[in-house]
DRENDONU-69851 format. One record per residue (C-alpha): x, y, z. Coordinates in pm, whole numbers, plus 32768, in hexadecimal, padded with zeros to 4 digits. Each point is the difference from the previous one (the first is absolute). Layout:
N
XYZ ...
***
This chain:
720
19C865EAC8A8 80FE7F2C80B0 812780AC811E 80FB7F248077 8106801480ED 81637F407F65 80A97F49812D 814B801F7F5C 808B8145805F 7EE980D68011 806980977ED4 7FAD816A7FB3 7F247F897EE9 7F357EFC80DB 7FE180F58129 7F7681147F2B 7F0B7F1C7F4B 7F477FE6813A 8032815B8097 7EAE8059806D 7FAB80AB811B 7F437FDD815A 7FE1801E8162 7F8D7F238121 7F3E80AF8100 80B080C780F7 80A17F6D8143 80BE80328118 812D7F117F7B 8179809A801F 80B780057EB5 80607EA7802E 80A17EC97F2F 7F7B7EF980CE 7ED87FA47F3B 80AD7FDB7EB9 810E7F6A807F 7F407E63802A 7EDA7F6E7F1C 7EB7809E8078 7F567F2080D7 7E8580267FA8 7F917EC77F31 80AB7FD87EBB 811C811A8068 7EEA81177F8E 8060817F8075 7FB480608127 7F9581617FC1 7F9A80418180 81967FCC805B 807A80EB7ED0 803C81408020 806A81297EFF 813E803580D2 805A7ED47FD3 803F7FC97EA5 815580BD8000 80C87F4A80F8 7F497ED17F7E 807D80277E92 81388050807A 802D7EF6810E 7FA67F0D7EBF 80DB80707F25 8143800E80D1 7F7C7E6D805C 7FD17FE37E91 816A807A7FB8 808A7F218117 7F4D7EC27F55 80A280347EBD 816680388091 7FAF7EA780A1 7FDF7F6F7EB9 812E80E87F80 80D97F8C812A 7FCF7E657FF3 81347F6F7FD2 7F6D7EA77F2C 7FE5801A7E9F 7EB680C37F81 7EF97ED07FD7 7E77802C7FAE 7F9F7FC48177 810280F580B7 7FD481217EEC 7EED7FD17F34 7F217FAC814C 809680BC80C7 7FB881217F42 7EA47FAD7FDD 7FDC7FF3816F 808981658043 7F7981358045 7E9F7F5D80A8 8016813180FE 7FD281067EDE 7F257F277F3A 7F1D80258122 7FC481858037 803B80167EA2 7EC27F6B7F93 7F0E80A58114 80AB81497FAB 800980037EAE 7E9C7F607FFD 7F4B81008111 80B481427F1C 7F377F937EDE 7EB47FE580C5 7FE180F98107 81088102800C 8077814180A7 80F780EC7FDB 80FC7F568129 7FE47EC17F28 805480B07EC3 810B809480D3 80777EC88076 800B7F747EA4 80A181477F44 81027FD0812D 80467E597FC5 7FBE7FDF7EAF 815780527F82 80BA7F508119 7F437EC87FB8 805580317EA1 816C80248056 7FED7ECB80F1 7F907F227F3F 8100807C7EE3 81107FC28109 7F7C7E9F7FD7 7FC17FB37E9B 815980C87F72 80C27F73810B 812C7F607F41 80547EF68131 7E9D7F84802D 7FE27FD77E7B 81177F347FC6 7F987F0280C6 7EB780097F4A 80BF7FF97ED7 80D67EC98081 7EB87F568043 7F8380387EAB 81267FE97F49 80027E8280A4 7E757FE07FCF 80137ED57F00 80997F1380F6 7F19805480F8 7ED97F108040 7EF0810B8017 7E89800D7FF9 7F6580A57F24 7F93812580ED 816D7FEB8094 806A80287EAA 7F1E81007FDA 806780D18105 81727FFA7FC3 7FA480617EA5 7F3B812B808A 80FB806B80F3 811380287F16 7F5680867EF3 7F4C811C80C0 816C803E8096 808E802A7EAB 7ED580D37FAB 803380EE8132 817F802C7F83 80C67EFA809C 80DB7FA27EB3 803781A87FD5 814080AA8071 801C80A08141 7FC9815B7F6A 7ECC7FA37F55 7F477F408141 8057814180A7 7F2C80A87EE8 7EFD7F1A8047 7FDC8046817B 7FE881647FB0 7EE67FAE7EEC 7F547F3A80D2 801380F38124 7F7681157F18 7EF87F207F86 7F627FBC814B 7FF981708063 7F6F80427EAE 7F257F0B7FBE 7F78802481AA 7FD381647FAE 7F1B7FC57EB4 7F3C7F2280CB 7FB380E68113 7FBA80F57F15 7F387F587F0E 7F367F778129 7F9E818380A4 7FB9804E7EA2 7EE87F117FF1 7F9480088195 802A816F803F 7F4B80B87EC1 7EAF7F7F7FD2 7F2380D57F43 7F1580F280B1 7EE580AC7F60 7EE080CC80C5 7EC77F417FC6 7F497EF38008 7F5380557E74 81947FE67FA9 7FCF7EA7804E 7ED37F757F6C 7FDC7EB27FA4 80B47F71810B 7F3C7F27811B 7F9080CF815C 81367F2D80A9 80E9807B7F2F 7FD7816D8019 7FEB7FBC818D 813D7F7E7FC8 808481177F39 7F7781068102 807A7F318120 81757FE77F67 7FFA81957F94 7FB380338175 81237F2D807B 80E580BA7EE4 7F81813080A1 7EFA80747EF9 7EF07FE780C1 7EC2802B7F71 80997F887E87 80387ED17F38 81377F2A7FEA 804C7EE97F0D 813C7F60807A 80FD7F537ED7 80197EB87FB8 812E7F357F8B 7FC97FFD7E65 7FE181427EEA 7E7E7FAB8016 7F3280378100 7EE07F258091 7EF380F98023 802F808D7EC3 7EE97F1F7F5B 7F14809A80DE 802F81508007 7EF580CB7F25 809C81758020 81227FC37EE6 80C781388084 80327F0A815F 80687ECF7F29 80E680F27F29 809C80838168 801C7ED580AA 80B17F597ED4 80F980F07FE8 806B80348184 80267E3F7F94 80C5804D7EF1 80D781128049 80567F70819D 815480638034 807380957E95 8033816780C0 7EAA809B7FA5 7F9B7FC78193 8138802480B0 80897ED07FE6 80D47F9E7EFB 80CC7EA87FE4 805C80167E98 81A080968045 7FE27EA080ED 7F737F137EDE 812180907F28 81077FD3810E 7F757EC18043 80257F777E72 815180A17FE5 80897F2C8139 7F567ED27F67 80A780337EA6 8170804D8092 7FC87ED38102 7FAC7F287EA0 811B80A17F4A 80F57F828110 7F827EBE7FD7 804C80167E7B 7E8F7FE97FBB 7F5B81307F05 7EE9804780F5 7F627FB4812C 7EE97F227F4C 81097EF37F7E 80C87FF88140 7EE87FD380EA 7F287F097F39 80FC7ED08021 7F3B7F3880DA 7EB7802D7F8F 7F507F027F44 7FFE80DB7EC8 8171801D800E 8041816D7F4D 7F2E81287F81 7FD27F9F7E8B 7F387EF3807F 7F14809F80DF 8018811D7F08 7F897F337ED5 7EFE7F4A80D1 7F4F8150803F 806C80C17EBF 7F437ED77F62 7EAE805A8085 802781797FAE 7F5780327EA9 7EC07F16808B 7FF280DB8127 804481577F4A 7ED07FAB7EF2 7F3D7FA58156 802A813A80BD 7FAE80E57EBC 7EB47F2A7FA7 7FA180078177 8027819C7FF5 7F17800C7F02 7F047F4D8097 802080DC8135 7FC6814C7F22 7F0C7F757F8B 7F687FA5812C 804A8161805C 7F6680907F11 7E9C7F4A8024 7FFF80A48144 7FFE81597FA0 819B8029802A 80D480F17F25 81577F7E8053 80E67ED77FBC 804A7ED78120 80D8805380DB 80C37F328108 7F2680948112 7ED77FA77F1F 80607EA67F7D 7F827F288109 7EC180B3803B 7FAB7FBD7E75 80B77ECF7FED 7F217F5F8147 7ECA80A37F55 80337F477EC6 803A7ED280B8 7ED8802A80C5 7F1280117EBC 80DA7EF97F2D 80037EF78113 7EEA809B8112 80FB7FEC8111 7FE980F5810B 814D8048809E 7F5880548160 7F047EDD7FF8 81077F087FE4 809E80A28132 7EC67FBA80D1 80A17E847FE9 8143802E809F 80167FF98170 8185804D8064 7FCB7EBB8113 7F467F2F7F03 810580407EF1 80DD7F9F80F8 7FA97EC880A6 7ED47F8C7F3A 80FE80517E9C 81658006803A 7FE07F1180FE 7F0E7EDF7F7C 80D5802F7ECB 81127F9D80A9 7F3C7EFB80C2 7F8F7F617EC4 815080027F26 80E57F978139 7F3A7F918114 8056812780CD 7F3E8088813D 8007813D80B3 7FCF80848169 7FA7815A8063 80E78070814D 801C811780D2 812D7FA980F6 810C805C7F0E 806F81758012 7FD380B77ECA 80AC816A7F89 7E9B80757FD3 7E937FC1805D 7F877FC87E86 80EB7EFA7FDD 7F547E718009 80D27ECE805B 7FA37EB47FB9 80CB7EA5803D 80087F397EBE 7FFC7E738039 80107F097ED9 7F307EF07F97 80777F218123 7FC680EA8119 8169807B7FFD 806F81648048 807380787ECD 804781728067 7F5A8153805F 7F3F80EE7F09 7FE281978041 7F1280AE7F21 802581928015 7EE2806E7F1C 7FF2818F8002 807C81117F84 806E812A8114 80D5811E7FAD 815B7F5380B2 7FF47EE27F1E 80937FED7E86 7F2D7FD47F09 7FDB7EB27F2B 7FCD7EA78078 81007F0A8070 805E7EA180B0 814E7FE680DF 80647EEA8117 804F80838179 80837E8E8013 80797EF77EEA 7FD37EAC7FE3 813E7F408024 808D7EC68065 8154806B8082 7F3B80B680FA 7ECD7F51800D 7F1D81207FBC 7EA3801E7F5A 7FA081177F54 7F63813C8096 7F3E80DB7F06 7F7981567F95 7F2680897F02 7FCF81688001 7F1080B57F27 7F81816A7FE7 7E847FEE7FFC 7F3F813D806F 7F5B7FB88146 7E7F80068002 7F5C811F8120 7FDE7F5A814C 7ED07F35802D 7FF07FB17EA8 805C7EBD7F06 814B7FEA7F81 7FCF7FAA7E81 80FC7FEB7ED6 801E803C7ED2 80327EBC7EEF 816E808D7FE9 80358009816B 7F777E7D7FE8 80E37FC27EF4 811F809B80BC 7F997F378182 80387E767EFC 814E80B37F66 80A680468122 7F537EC180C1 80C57F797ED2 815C808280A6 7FD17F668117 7F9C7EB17FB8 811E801F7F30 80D880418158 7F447F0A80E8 80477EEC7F25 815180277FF3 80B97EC88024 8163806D8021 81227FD880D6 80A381527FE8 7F4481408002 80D4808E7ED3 7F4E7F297F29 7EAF7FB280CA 7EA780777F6E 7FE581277F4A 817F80368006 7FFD7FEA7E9D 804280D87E9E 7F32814D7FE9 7F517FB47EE4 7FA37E7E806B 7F7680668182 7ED580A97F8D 7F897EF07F0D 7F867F158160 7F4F811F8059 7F2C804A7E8D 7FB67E9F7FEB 7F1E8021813E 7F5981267F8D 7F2A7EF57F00 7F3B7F798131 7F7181388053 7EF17FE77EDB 80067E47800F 7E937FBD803F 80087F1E8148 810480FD809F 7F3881267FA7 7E9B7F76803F 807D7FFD817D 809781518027 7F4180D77F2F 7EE2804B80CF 7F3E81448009 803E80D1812F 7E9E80138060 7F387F227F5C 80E57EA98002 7FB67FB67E9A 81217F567F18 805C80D17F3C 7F637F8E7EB5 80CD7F477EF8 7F8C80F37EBF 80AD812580DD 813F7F378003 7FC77FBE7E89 800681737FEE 811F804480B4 80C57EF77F3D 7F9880B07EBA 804181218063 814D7FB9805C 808380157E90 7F7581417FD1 80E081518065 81407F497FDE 808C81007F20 7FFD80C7815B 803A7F0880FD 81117F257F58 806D815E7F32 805580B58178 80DA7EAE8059 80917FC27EDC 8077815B7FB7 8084802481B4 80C87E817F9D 809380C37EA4 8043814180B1 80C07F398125 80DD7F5C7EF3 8063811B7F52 806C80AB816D 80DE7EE6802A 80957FEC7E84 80C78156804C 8151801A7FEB 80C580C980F4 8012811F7F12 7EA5801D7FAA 7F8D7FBA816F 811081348077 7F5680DF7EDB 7E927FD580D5 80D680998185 7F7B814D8069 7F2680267EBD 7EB77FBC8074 7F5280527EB1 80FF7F197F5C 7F797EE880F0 7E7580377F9B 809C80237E75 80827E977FE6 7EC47F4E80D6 7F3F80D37ED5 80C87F7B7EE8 80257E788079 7EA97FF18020 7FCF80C27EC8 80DF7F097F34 7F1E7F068065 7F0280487F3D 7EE17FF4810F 7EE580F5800F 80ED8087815E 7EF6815F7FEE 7EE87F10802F 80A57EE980DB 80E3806880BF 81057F2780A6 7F777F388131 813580D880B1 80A581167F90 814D801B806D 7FE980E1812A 7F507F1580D2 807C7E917F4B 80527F5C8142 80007E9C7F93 815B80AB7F49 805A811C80BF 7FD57FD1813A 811A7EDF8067 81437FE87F92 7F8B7ECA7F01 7EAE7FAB803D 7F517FF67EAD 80CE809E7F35 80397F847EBC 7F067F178066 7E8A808C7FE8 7FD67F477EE8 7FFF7EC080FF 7E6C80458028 7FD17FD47E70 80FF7ECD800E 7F6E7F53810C 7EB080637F96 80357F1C7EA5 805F7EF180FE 7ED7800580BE 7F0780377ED1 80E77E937F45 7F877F6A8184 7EC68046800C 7FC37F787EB2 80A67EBB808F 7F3B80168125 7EBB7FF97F0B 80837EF37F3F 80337F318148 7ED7800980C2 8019817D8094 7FD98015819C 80527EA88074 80C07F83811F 80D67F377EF8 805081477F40 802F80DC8147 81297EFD806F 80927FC07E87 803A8172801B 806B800D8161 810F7F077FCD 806980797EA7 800F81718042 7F798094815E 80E17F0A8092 815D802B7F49 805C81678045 8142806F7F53 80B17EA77FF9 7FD67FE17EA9 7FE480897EA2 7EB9809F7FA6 7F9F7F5F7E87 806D7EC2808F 7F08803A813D 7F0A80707F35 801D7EED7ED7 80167EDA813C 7EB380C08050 7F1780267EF0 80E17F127EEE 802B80FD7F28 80A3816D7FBA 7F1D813A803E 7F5780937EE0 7F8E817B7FD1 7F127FAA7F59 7EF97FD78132 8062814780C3 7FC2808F7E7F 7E8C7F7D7FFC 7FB780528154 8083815F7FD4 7F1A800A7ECF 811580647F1D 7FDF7EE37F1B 7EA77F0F7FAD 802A7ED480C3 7ED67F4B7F05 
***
C-alpha cells in the first residue's frame, strides 16, 4: 500500500491519506518551530528525530501554515499577468515548511503512537483541513490558475509542465473552485466534518484491533501453536494485565494468522469473532453511527458537485475513469469465483468429515482444512517452508539482490541516521554507477502503537526544482520473534517485503521535476501495480536460490518445495480472492449512496450492519463462508481518511490484472535481466503521474492488459 503526501495544498484528502501515528523518543526540546522551519540537514534532508519533539508539532503546523498562507497571497498579490512560472511554480514551491512536519508527523502517528499524538492530530486535523481549503477554494488564487490555463495552448510547455498545469487546475475545479460561494462554503464544512470523522474511525478502529486481544486461561486452549508463540501470548496477557493467561493480539484483516494452527476449535471460533465483530458495538466500541456519517457527508459533498454518488465523483482521475468500469471488471469474475468458493466448501466438509467432525466449515475452520488439504494434495508444509525465511535474508539476500539484478542497485547498512524507533533499518541506496540514489528505512514489526497493514511513504521526494532524492519507508506489521531467537516469515510476509520493495523503487526512481507529479504521485488504482509486479521475483529461481536458506541448517531451499508452493497457490482462491473481492464490492456500494439513502443509515446502527449484509448478499458470494477481507467497522483503507481508498479498493484487483499482463511480458522477454529491469524502469518506475496510464503501460509492454492472466493465475479459468 502506497501514502503520499500532495505538495499542492496539503489538501484534507492528501493529509488524511497519510495520517498515521507516532512518536520520537522523548527529549528535553521546548515546543519549538525552529527545526521545521529549514531543510533538515542530515544527508539527503532525512528527519532528525533526536531534534523533534511532541511539543513541537503544534506551533510547527501552525507556524507552516500561516507561511503557507503568506506564500499564496504572494502569488495572489503579483501585479504581472498570471504566467506558468510566477503561478503555476510558484505554487508548487509553497508550503515546504508544512510539507516538512507534515510528513514525520503524519508518518510517526501511523507507526508508534500515543494518546498526546492522537491528541495532537484530533486537535490539527480539521484546521489543516480548513487550511488547505482556504487554499484550493480561494477564488483570487484560482483565477490566475484559470488565466494560466485558459492561455495553456499558446504556451510552449513540456510535457511535465503541461502536466502539472493540467493537474493544478483540474484538482482545483475538483475541490470546488468553479462552485458558488455558498456551495465552497458547504465544502469547507464537509471537509472539516470529514477529517474529524474519518480521524475518529481511525483511532477507533485502531484500539479495536490493539487493545482487545483475546485471552483464554490455558495453555491446552492453545494447542497446536509453537512453544514461542504461547510465550508470546503469556508474555502479552501479562503486559495487558492478565497475568498468568493467554493473549492473542488482532491483526489488520477479518482472518487471523494463527487460526491455521490452532487445534481447540472453540479458540479459533473466539478469536474469529473478537476479528470480525472489532468495533461493531459488541465490545465497547462501536464506529458504525461514524461509517454512516462518514458516507452521508461523502454523498451530499458528491451531490453538490452534481455527481449521483461519491463513487462517480471521486473516480475522475483514476485510470479506470468511473465505477461501471471497475464495476464490470470485477462483476465479470463473480460467477467463476462464486462456483469456486462453493466447490472449495465441499471439499473442506469433506475433509472434515474424514476426521471424525460433525459440523460444516466454518470461517474459523476454513484455513485449518483448507492448509490440510493442501498439505496432502501438494505435500507442502506451511511451517517447513517458514524454516527458509530469515527476516535479514529476505531482506538483503531477496529484496535487495532483486533489485541488484533488475537495476543494478546496491545497498549499505548505517547506523548514524536517527530513527523514530530501534527496530527500524536504514540503508543508503547507490545505483549502478556508484551514485547516491537515496536512503531506505525498513520498519518490520508489529507493536500495539502501530496500525495495522503494510505500507510505503517518502519523508523526502525526489525533485528537481529542489534538488532532492528520495527518502523512503516501508512499514510492515510482522510479529516479533522472543528475544534470542530467529526472526522468520511467513511466504506472505515474503510476498508482502518484494510488494512494498515494489513502492519504493517505484519512488526512488522517480525522475521528475515537481513533486506533484514525482514517483508514486500517481492514480489510486495505477500506484499499486509497480509494487505487484515485484512480488514475481520472490519465487524466480536465481533470486530465491540466494535468500531462501534454512535458519539452521543453510540448505536452499529445494526447488520441488517451490513447485509446491506455486501449485498451491491456485488452490483456496474461492477464500482468498472471495475475502478481496467481496471488501472491493462492498467499498463500491458504500460509495454508490445517495444522500437520502446514506441519511436513512445516521443513528441506526442496525440499519448500518443491514445494508453491509445485503451488498454483499446481492453479490452472490458464499459471504457466511468468506467473509469480506474487512468488514466495515474497521475498513480503514476507506474509512479512515477523508478520501483514501474509497471508491477505490478495487485498485488492488485493477492493478493486480496489470501486473499478472507484465509478468507474462516479462516471461516472454527473457524474465530477470538487466535489459528488462531498465525497459521497465524507464517506461513505468520512472514516469510517475506525468502521463496517461494505458498509454504508459502500452509504451511498456506494446500492448493493452488482458484479464485473462490474473484469471489463470487466480485459478478461475484453465490457462491449458
Amino acid at each position: 500500500m502506497r501514502l503520499k503526501l500532495a505538495p499542492l495544498a496539503l489538501t484534507a484528502s492528501a493529509l488524511a491519506l497519510v495520517a498515521t501515528t507516532t512518536a520520537c523518543s522523548p527529549t528535553e526540546l521546548t515546543a519549538s518551530t525552529d527545526y521545521f522551519e529549514a531543510d533538515s540537514t542530515l544527508p539527503f534532508q532525512a528527519p532528525d528525530f533526536t531534534k523533534i519533539s511532541e511539543e513541537s508539532y503544534i506551533p510547527s503546523f501552525e507556524k507552516g501554515m500561516e507561511l503557507h498562507l503568506e506564500e499564496i497571497q504572494a502569488i495572489i498579490d503579483n501585479p504581472y499577468e498570471p504566467t506558468f512560472e510566477n503561478t503555476i511554480v510558484e505554487l508548487e514551491k509553497s508550503g515546504r515548511m508544512l510539507g516538512r512536519v507534515s510528513r514525520v508527523f503524519f508518518q510517526l502517528t501511523g507507526t508508534n503512537t500515543n494518546d498526546r499524538l492522537d491528541e495532537i492530530n484530533t486537535e490539527m486535523s480539521p484546521k489543516l483541513t480548513a487550511h488547505g481549503d482556504s487554499i484550493t477554494l480561494n477564488p483570487e488564487l484560482f483565477e490566475r490558475v484559470k488565466a494560466v490555463y485558459d492561455n495553456r495552448d499558446t504556451l510552449e510547455l513540456g510535457i511535465e509542465d503541461a502536466k502539472l498545469l493540467d493537474e493544478t487546475y483540474s484538482s482545483m475545479v475538483h475541490a470546488g473552485a468553479l462552485l458558488t460561494e455558498e456551495q465552497r462554503e458547504e465544502v469547507k464544512e464537509i471537509n472539516t466534518q470529514l477529517s474529524m470523522l474519518t480521524t475518529e474511525f481511525g483511532q477507533l478502529a485502531r484500539d479495536a484491533m490493539a487493545t482487545q486481544p483475546l485471552i483464554v486461561d490455558t495453555r491446552e486452549e492453545l494447542a497446536g501453536l509453537s512453544e514461542a508463540d504461547i510465550d508470546a501470548a503469556a508474555t502479552l496477557a501479562a503486559e495487558q494485565g492478565q497475568e498468568g493467561k493467554f493473549a492473542i493480539a488482532l491483526q489488520n484483516t477479518t482472518q487471523q494468522p494463527l487460526l491455521p494452527t490452532l487445534e481447540n476449535r472453540d479458540t479459533r471460533e473466539a478469536l474469529f469473532k473478537l476479528s470480525h465483530d472489532r468495533a461493531d458495538g459488541k465490545r465497547g466500541v462501536d464506529t458504525r453511527d461514524l461509517i454512516a456519517r462518514i458516507a452521508l457527508l461523502r454523498a451530499e459533498k458528491a451531490a453538490l458537485f452534481g455527481q449521483p454518488d461519491w463513487a462517480t465523483y471521486t473516480m475522475y482521475d483514476r485510470m479506470a475513469k468511473e465505477p461501471k468500469t471497475a464495476l464490470d471488471f470485477m462483476e465479470q469474475m463473480v460467477p467463476a469465483l462464486a462456483a469456486t468458493q462453493r466447490r472449495e466448501a465441499e471439499l473442506l466438509n469433506a475433509a472434515i468429515r474424514a476426521d471424525g467432525g460433525d459440523f460444516d466449515v466454518q470461517p474459523w475452520d476454513w484455513y485449518r482444512y483448507a492448509n490440510r488439504i493442501k498439505a496432502e494434495q501438494f505435500d507442502l508444509d506451511e511451517d517447513a517452508v517458514m524454516e527458509y525465511f530469515v527476516l535479514e535474508n529476505v531482506l538483503e539476500d531477496g529484496v535487495f539482490h532483486m533489485a541488484e539484478e533488475l537495476y543494478g542497485l546496491t545497498f549499505e547498512r548505517r547506523t548514524d541516521l536517527p530513527v523514530y524507533h530501534e527496530d527500524v533499518w536504514v540503508y543508503t541506496v547507490f545505483e549502478a554507477d556508484g551514485s547516491e540514489l537515496g536512503v531506505f528505512y525498513f520498519d518490520p514489526f508489529q507493536r500495539p502503537s502501530k496500525r495495522g497493514g503494510a505500507w510505503m511513504s517518502n519523508f523526502v521526494d525526489q525533485s528537481y526544482l529542489w534538488d532532492t532524492k528520495p527518502v523512503i519507508y516501508n512499514v510492515l506489521n510482522i510479529p516479533k520473534a522472543a528475544e534470542g531467537e530467529v526472526q522468520l516469515v511467513s511466504f506472505d510476509w515474503v510476498n508482502t517485503t518484494f510488494h512494498e520493495f515494489g513502492h519504493a523503487l517505484h519512488g526512488f526512481f522517480a525522475d521528475q521535476q515537481y513533486e506533484s507529479l514525482s514517483g508514486t504521485a500517481t492514480a489510486r488504482d495505477f500506484v499499486e501495480y509497480p509494487s505487484q509486479v515485484h512480488e514475481m521475483w520472490a519465487t524466480w529461481p536465481s533470486i530465491l536460490s540466494n535468500y531462501a536458506k534454512h535458519y539452521e541448517t543453510g540448505e536452499t531451499i529445494p526447488d520441488e518445495m517451490i513447485e509446491k508452493i506455486e501449485a498451491a497457490a491456485k488452490f483456496n482462491q474461492g477464500y482468498d480472492f472471495g475475502e478481496v473481492v467481496e471488501a472491493a464490492l462492498l467499498d463500491m456500494k458504500w460509495h454508490a449512496l445517495s444522500p437520502d439513502e446514506a441519511r436513512a443509515l445516521v443513528g441506526n446502527p442496525e440499519a448500518v450492519d443491514a445494508f453491509e449484509r445485503q451488498s454483499l448478499t446481492e453479490l452472490g458470494l458464499e459471504i457466511d463462508l468468506v467473509p469480506p477481507r474487512y468488514r466495515s467497522t474497521y475498513f480503514n483503507h476507506i474509512f479512515s481518511s477523508p478520501t483514501g481508498y474509497s471508491a477505490g479498493y478495487y485498485s488492488y484487483l485493477w492493478t493486480e490484472m496489470l501486473d499478472r499482463d507484465s509478468r507474462e511480458w516479462f516471461r516472454e522477454n527473457g524474465g530477470l535481466t538487466r535489459e528488462n529491469g531498465d525497459h521497465y524502469r524507464k517506461t513505468v518506475l520512472s514516469r510517475g503521474g506525468t502521463m496517461d496510464y494505458f498509454d504508459m503501460y502500452q509504451t511498456f509492454a506494446g500492448r493493452q492488459p488482458n484479464v485473462q492472466a490474473m484469471l489463470e493465475a487466480r485459478g478461475l479459468v484453465d490457462g491449458s
